[in-house]
N, C-alpha and C positions, 0 to 999 in steps of 0.2 A: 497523584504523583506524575511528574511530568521528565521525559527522556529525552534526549537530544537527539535530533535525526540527523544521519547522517551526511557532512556535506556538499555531497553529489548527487543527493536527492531535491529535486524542482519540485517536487509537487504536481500542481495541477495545471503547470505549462501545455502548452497546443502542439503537435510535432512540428509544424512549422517553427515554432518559437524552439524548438528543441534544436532540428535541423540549425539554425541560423547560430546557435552557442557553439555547436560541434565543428560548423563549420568555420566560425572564427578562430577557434583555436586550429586549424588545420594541420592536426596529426596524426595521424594512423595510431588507432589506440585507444583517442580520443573516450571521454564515456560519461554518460551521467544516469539519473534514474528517473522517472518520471510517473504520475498518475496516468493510467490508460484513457482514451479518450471514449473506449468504446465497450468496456465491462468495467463496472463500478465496482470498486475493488479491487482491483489491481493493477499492475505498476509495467512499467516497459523499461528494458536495460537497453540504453539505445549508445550505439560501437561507430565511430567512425574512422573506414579505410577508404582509401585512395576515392577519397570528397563523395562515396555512398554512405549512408547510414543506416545500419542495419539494427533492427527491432526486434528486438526478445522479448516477450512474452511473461510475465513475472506473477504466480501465486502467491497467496498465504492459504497455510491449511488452516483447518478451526482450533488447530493447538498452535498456531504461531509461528510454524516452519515458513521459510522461502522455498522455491522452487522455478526452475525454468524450466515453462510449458515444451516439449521436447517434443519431435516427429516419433511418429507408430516404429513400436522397436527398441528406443532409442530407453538406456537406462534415466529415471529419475532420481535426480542426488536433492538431499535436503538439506538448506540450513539454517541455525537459529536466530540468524541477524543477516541484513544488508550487508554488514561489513566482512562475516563472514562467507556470501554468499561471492561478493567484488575479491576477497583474498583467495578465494578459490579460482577464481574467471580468470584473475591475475596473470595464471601461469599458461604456458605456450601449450596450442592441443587440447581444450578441454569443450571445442564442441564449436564453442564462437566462431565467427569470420576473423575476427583478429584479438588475441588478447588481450587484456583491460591493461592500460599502464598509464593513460595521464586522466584523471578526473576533475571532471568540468564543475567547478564550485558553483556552491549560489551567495549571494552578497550577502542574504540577512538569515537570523537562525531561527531556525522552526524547531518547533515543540510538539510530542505527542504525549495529550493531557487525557486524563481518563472520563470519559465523556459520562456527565445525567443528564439525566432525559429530565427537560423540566415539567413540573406541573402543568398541566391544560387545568384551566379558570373553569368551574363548576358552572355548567348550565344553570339559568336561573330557577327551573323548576326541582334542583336538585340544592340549591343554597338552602343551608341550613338542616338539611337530614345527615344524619349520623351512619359513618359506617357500621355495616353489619358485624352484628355478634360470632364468636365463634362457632351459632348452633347453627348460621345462616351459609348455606355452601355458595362460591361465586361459579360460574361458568367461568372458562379461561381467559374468553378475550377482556370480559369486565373486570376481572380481577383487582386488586390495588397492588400500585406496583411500586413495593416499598425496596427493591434492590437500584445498586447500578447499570446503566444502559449498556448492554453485548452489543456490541456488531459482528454478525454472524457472515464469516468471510467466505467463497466458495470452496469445498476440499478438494 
């Protein structure tokens, strides 16, 4: 099943390529969302005021919450979508350098599809043997792996 992402999410843009969008639309407010360049798995809420762009830091837990990575102290608010995470930012005071108010679109639309893991091709000393019976126990990592592919995201 495939869900529409949200669109002020870039993906997997560079912050340079980031910076250069924020900065074309030159308006305090500015905002989009972006893949992190520097922990796999997560995303940066990138703000721009007065032509600085400031970089928020963006989890998913392993049950699928959002969150912004927040300084020692500081409370964590969770929530269940980008959009609900941008309608929260939205409002004046909620942590940011400046509140979200104009979102920096992307041109084409992206999809999040639920990923399988495709088959690896049987070595050839292994072509033609039959998976083991139910009396033959597998170690973990060998196992057959007849489910859908997790990406297990950092909590």
């Amino acid at each position: 099943m495939a869900a529409a992402l949200p669109v002020f999410y870039h993906g997997s843009i560079t912050r340079t390529e980031c910076e250069e969008l924020l900065g074309k639309k030159n308006k305090d407010g500015a905002y989009l969302i972006r893949d992190s360049e520097t922990i796999q798995g997560a995303m940066c809420l990138c703000v721009y005021k007065q032509r600085v762009v400031y970089t928020y830091r963006l989890l998913q837990t392993h049950n699928g919450n959002y969150t912004v990575m927040t300084a020692g102290g500081a409370d964590e608010m969770f929530f269940k979508n980008l959009d609900d995470l941008v309608r929260h930012y939205k409002r004046k005071n909620r942590g940011l350098a400046m509140h979200l108010r104009h979102s920096v679109k992307r041109k084409t639309a992206m999809l999040i599809q639920s990923q399988k893991r495709p088959d690896p091709p049987d070595p050839p000393e292994e072509q033609g043997r039959q998976e083991p019976g139910p009396e033959e126990e597998h170690d973990y990592e060998n196992a057959p792996d007849l489910s859908e592919y997790v990406e297990v995201l950092p909590f």
